[in-house]
Each structure stands twice: as structure tokens, then as C-alpha cells.
C-alpha positions in Angstrom: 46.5 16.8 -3.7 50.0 17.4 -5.0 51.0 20.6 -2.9 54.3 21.3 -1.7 53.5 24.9 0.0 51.8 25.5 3.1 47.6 24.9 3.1 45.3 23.8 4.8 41.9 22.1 4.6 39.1 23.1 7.0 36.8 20.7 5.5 36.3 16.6 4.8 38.4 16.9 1.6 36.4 13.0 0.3 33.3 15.5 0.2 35.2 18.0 -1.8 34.8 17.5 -5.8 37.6 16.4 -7.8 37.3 19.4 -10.2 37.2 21.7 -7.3 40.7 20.0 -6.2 42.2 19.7 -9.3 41.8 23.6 -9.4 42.8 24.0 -5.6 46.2 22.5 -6.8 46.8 24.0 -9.7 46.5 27.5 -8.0 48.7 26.5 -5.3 51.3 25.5 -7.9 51.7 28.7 -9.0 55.0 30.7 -8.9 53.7 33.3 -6.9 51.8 32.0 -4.2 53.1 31.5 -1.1 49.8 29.8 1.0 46.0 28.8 0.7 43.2 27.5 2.8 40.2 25.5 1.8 37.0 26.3 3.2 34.2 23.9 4.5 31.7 25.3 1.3 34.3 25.0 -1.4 33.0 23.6 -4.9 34.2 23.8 -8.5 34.1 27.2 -9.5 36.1 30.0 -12.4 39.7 29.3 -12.2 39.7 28.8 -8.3 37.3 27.1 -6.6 34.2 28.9 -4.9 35.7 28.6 -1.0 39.6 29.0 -1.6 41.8 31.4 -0.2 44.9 32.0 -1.9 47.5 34.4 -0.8 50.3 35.8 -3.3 53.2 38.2 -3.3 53.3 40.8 -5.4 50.5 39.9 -8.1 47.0 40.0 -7.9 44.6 37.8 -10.2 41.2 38.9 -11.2 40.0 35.8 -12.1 40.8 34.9 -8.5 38.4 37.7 -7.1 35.5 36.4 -9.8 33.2 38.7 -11.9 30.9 39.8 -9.0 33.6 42.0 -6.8 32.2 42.9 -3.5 29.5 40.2 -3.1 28.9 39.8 0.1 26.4 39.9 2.8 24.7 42.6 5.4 23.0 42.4 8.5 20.7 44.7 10.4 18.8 44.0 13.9 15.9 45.4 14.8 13.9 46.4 17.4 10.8 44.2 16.0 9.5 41.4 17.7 8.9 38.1 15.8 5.6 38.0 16.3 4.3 41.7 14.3 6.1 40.2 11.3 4.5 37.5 11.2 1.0 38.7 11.6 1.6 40.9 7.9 4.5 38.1 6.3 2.1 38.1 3.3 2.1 42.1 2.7 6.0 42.8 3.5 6.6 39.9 1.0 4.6 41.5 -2.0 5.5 45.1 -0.6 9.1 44.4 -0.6 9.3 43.0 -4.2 7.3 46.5 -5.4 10.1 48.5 -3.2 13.7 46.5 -5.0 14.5 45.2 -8.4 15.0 42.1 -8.4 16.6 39.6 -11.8 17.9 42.2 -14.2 15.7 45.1 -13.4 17.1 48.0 -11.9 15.4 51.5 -11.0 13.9 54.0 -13.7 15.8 56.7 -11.5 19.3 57.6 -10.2 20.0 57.0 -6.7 22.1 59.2 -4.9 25.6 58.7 -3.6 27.3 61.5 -1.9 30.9 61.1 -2.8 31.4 58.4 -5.5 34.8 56.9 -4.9 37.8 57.0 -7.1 38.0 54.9 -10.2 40.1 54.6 -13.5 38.6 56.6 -16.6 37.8 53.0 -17.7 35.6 51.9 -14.7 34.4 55.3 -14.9 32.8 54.6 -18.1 31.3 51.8 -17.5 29.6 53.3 -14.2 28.3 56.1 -16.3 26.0 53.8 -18.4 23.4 53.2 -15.4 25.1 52.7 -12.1 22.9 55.0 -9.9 20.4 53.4 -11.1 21.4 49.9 -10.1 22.0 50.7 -6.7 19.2 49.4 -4.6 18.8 46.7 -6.6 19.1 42.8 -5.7 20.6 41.1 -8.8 19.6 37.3 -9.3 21.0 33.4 -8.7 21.6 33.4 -5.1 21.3 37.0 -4.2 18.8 37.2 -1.2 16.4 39.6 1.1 15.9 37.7 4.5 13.8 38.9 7.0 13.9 36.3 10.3 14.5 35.8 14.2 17.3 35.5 16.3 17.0 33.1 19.6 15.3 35.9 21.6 12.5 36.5 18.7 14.1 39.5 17.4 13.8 40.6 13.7 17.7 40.8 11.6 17.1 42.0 7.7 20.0 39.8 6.2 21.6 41.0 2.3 23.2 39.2 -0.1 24.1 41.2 -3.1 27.0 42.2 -5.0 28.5 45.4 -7.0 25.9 44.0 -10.1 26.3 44.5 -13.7 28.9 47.5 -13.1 31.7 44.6 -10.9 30.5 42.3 -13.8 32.1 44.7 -16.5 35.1 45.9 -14.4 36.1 42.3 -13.8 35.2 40.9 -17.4 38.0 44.1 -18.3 40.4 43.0 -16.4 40.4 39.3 -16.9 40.5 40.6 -20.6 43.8 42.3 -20.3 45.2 40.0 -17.7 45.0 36.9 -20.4 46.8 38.9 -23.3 44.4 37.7 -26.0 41.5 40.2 -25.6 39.3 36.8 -24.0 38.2 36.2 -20.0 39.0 33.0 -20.1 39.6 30.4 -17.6 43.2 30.1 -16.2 46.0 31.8 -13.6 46.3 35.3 -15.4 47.0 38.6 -12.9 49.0 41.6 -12.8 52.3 42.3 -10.8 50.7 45.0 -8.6 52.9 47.4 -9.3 52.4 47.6 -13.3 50.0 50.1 -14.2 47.3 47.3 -15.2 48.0 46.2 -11.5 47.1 49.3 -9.6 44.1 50.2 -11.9 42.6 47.0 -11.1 43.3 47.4 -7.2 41.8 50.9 -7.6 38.7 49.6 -9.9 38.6 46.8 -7.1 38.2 49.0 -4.0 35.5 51.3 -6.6 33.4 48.2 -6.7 34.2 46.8 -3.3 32.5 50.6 -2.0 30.0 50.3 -4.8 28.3 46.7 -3.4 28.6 47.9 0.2 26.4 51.0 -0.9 24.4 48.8 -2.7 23.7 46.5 0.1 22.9 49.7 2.5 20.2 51.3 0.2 18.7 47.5 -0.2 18.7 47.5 3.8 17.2 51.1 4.0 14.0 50.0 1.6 13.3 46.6 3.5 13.5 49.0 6.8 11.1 51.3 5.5 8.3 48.5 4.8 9.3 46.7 8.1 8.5 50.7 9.7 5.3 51.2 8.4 4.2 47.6 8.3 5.5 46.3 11.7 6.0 50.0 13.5 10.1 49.4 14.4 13.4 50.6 12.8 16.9 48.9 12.6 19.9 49.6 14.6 22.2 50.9 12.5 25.0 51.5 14.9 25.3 47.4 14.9 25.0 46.7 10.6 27.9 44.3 9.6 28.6 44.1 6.1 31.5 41.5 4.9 32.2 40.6 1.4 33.4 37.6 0.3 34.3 38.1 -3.4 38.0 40.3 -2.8 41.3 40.8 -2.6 43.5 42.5 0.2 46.9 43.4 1.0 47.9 41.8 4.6 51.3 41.2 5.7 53.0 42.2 2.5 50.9 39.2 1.0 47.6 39.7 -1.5 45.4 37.6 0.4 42.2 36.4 -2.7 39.2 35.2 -0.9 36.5 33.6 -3.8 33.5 33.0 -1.8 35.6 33.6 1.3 34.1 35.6 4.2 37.0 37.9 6.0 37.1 36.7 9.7 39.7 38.6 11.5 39.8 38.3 14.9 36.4 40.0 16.8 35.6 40.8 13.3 31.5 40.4 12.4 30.0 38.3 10.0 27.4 36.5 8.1 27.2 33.0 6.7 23.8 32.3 4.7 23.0 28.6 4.6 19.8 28.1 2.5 16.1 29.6 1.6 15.5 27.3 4.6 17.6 27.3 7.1 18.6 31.0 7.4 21.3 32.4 8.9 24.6 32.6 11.1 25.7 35.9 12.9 29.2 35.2 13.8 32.4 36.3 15.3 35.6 35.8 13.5 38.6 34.4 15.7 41.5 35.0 13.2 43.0 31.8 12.8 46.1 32.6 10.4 45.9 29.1 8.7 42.7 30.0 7.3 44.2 32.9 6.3 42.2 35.0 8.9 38.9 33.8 6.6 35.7 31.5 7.0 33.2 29.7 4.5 30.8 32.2 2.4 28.1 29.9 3.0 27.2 26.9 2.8 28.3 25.8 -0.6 26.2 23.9 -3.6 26.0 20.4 -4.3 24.2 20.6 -7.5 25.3 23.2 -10.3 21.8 24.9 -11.6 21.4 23.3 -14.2 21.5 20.1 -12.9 19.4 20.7 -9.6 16.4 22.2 -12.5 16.4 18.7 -13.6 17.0 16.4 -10.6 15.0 18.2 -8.2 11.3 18.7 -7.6 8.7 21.5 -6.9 6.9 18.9 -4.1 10.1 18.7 -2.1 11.3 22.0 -2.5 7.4 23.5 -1.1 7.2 21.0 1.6 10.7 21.8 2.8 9.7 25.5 2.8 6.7 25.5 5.1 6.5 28.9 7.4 8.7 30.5 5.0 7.4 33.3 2.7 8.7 32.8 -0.4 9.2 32.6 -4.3 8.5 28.7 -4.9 8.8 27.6 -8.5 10.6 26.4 -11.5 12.5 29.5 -11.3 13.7 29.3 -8.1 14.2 25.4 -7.5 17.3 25.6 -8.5 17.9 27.9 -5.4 16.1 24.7 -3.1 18.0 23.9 -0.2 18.7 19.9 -1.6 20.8 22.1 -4.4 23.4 22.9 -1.2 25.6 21.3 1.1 23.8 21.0 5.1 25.1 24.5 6.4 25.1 22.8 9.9 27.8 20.3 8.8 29.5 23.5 7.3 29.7 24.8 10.3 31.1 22.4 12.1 34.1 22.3 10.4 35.1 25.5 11.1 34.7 25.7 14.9 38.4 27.3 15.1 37.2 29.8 12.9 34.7 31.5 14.0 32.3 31.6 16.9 28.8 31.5 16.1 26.2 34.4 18.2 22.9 34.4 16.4 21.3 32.0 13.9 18.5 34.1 12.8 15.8 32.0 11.1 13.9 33.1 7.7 10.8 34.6 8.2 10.4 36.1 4.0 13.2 35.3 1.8 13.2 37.5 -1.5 15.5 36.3 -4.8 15.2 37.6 -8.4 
């Protein structure tokens, strides 16, 4: 890559797709940025690749932040032993599905939400169609419910969900107005953050930001419920980590984007998903600044959906799920672990970023 500013590349770059390079460099390019990482996950994605960090001074992109603002992931431990779960895996699994949308459903009812946060009139709008009602809800693709073990047979309920249709129509807004031709369309288009179209999209940011960590929570507090009266154990609430890894922040003067980035300051929590499979990684972050304080998001995919509905097959993706409690069909194969990179191997490339504490192993995985 043709890059004259300072990046770096936690990740075997010949693994790395061309298109997801190309785009890599042509964000780094850029006037306004000053730095970038790669993480281990990165593939081709909207503008930047899925897996880049980009930091830039004084302008914010929302096309660098993507249409689902706030995805991101949750954790809760629990007090329940491995083995209660797996004795009633079949009647969580359908009770669970009953309890949370899932796809494009949402709930018949509005949720509540003590003090909404503060938006622009147009984000305001927008929430006004139905966004109590899609809290609680999962959302589809690769948004999860996993319910598995740690090392010492300990049950985690793992989230990954995002700000749903409501961060899908803030962002579609601003990528809009950031482009100047009424279109979202592909390319490097942002706001100098202090323009007016600049600070509404921080604010509507943050709105959605708080809007998919509530979402997350009220996801968490229905799985808990089933797990309570199914398995007779509650979740330690004192010790939930929630990280996002669709955002922007301001750190150091600079506008640090991560696009399926996971925050990983320094003692800071997180979670890394790797497959329907494979489960989960509790980790610690260790700040290291030429990551830009960040870590992978997840594993990252090797096949695009489309393609991993036609090269890969049911009998591989059932047999690879054995123990596992989950939706296995032509719906979901696209959602088979072949269709993503080996999360071990992922995680091996970024050793100096974070430390790893638990890999909790899926038990009942739940997707749209």
C-alpha cells in the first residue's frame, strides 16, 4: 500500500483482500487524516473497510462509522452452572425466540426508557415512528444471542446487536447530506465538526450510541429472565461489559472512527465474537496507541453472503455445529463458520492488544 502517514497493520496483510486495501489507502490519503490501524478481521466493506481505524482532525465521516451506529456487543456472567443449561438447551432455545424479535420484527408495544437522550429534531423524528418498540429486539445478519461456558463451567449471555432501523436512518441522513447530492453513496464525505451538520451528527451519534447500549440491556434482561425460571440463577450485573464497535470519538484532539473496531483502552473490557461455533473472547484491552487504543470486532468474513449461500453446504455447516443449539438452514448458512476467517488466528495477531480472560463457548446461539 501507497501510504505516506503513520499506520499500522496488526494483521498478515497477503490475507487481507485487495479491495479491502485499495480502500485502506484511499482513506489514509485523505487531507484530513493524520493515522490508521488495520485490524486482524478487516475485509472489504462501505467506504472503509470493516476492521480499520482511522483517526482525523477536525471532521468526522459518517460513512466511516457505517449505517448500524452503536453495534456492538454485551456480556453478562452468571451464577449458573454449565450443566442446568444444558439439561433444558432445547426449551431456553424455543423460549428465548418467543421472548425477542428477531429479523425485522420488533415488539407490538413500547418499551420503556426513563430519560431518552438528547437528539436533533431530525433524529427525533425518525425515533418517533417506532423506536420503543424496537428496543429489545435483535435485528438480523450477524446479530447474535449466545448463551455458553467459561473455563470454570460458568454461564456468560453474550449480545450482539446494534441501534436497528432507527441508527440505519440517522446514518442513511447523514451520509445524504455529507455527499451534497441528496444520495448515500460510497466515498470520503464528512463534516468539519464544527459546522452545524457536524455537531448534529455527533449529537445524533451519541443518541444512537445510548440507544444500542439500551437495546443490548433489555435484550440481556429477557434471556436472564428465561435463564431464571428455566435454570433457577440471575446475572451479575455489577460485571456487564458493553463495547461497540461501529463509532466515532474524540481522543487527543483527534476523531478516532473505528468500523468494526472494538475500543480497547487500556484495563478497558471487551468482547470479540468469533463464529456460531466457536463462541467467544472476554478480553482486556492493553491500550496500545498504534492500534489506536482499538482491537478486531471479531473475527472477520471470508465469504460475502451471497457467495457463502452458494458455495457452502447445509451437511458441513450441521456437522460443524454439533452440541450447539441452533437455527441450521438455508437461512442461516450464510452465517456458517467456513463463511469467516479462524478467530483463533485472529487472535493471534493481536497479542499486543489485548489480553484474553475467558473464551466462553456457545451453548444456544439465537440470530434472526
Amino acid at each position: 500500500m501507497n501510504i505516506e502517514k503513520e499506520h499500522h497493520i496488526f494483521a498478515d496483510i497477503d490475507l487481507i483482500e485487495k479491495e479491502a486495501q485499495n480502500q485502506f489507502e484511499s482513506a489514509m490519503n485523505q487531507d484530513f487524516v493524520v493515522k490508521g490501524a488495520i485490524m486482524p478481521d478487516c475485509h472489504a466493506g462501505y467506504s472503509l473497510p470493516i476492521g480499520a481505524v482511522v483517526a482525523t482532525r477536525d471532521y468526522i465521516l459518517p460513512a466511516w462509522v457505517g449505517y448500524d451506529i452503536g453495534c456492538g456487543m454485551c456480556a453478562l456472567p452468571t451464577n449458573i452452572e454449565k450443566g442446568f443449561v444444558e439439561e433444558r438447551k432445547d426449551e431456553l432455545f424455543k423460549s428465548i425466540y418467543r421472548s425477542i424479535p428477531v429479523g425485522f420484527n420488533h415488539n407490538k408495544e413500547n418499551s420503556a426508557w426513563g430519560e431518552i437522550p438528547e437528539m436533533t429534531d431530525t433524529a427525533r423524528t425518525i425515533f418517533d415512528r417506532n423506536g420503543l418498540m424496537q428496543l429489545a429486539s435483535l435485528g438480523g445478519g450477524n446479530h447474535f444471542i449466545e448463551i455458553g461456558y467459561d473455563e470454570d463451567g460458568k454461564i456468560w449471555i453474550i449480545i450482539h446487536s446494534g441501534s436497528r432501523g432507527i441508527g440505519h436512518a440517522v446514518a442513511s441522513h447523514y451520509m445524504r447530506l455529507a455527499s451534497g447530492d441528496g444520495k448515500a453513496r460510497e466515498g470520503h464525505f464528512g463534516f468539519d465538526v464544527n459546522s452545524q451538520s457536524g455537531k448534529d451528527y455527533i449529537l445524533d451519534l451519541n443518541f444512537c450510541l445510548e440507544f444500542a447500549l439500551e437495546n443490548r440491556k433489555k435484550i440481556i434482561a429477557r434471556v436472564e429472565r428465561e435463564l431464571s425460571f428455566y435454570c433457577n440463577g440471575e446475572g451479575d450485573w455489577s460485571r456487564l461489559i458493553n463495547r461497540n464497535h461501529n463509532h466515532a470519538e474524540l481522543k487527543d484532539g483527534l476523531w478516532i472512527h473505528r468500523k468494526g473496531a472494538t475500543h480497547a483502552e487500556n484495563g478497558m473490557m471487551g468482547v470479540i465474537p468469533g463464529n456460531m461455533r466457536d463462541g467467544s473472547f472476554i478480553v482486556r484491552g492493553k491500550g496500545n496507541p498504534d492500534s489506536l487504543f482499538s482491537s478486531s470486532h471479531g473475527a472477520g468474513r471470508v465469504l460475502g453472503r451471497k457467495q457463502a449461500q452458494r458455495e457452502l453446504n447445509i451437511e458441513d455447516f450441521e456437522k460443524a455445529m454439533i452440541g450447539v443449539t441452533a437455527k441450521i438452514d438455508k437461512e442461516t448458512l450464510d452465517e456458517s463458520p467456513f463463511a469467516y476467517k479462524n478467530i483463533f488466528e485472529v487472535m493471534s495477531f493481536q497479542k499486543e492488544l489485548v489480553e484474553t480472560l475467558h473464551h466462553v463457548r456457545p451453548m444456544i446461539n439465537i440470530k434472526g
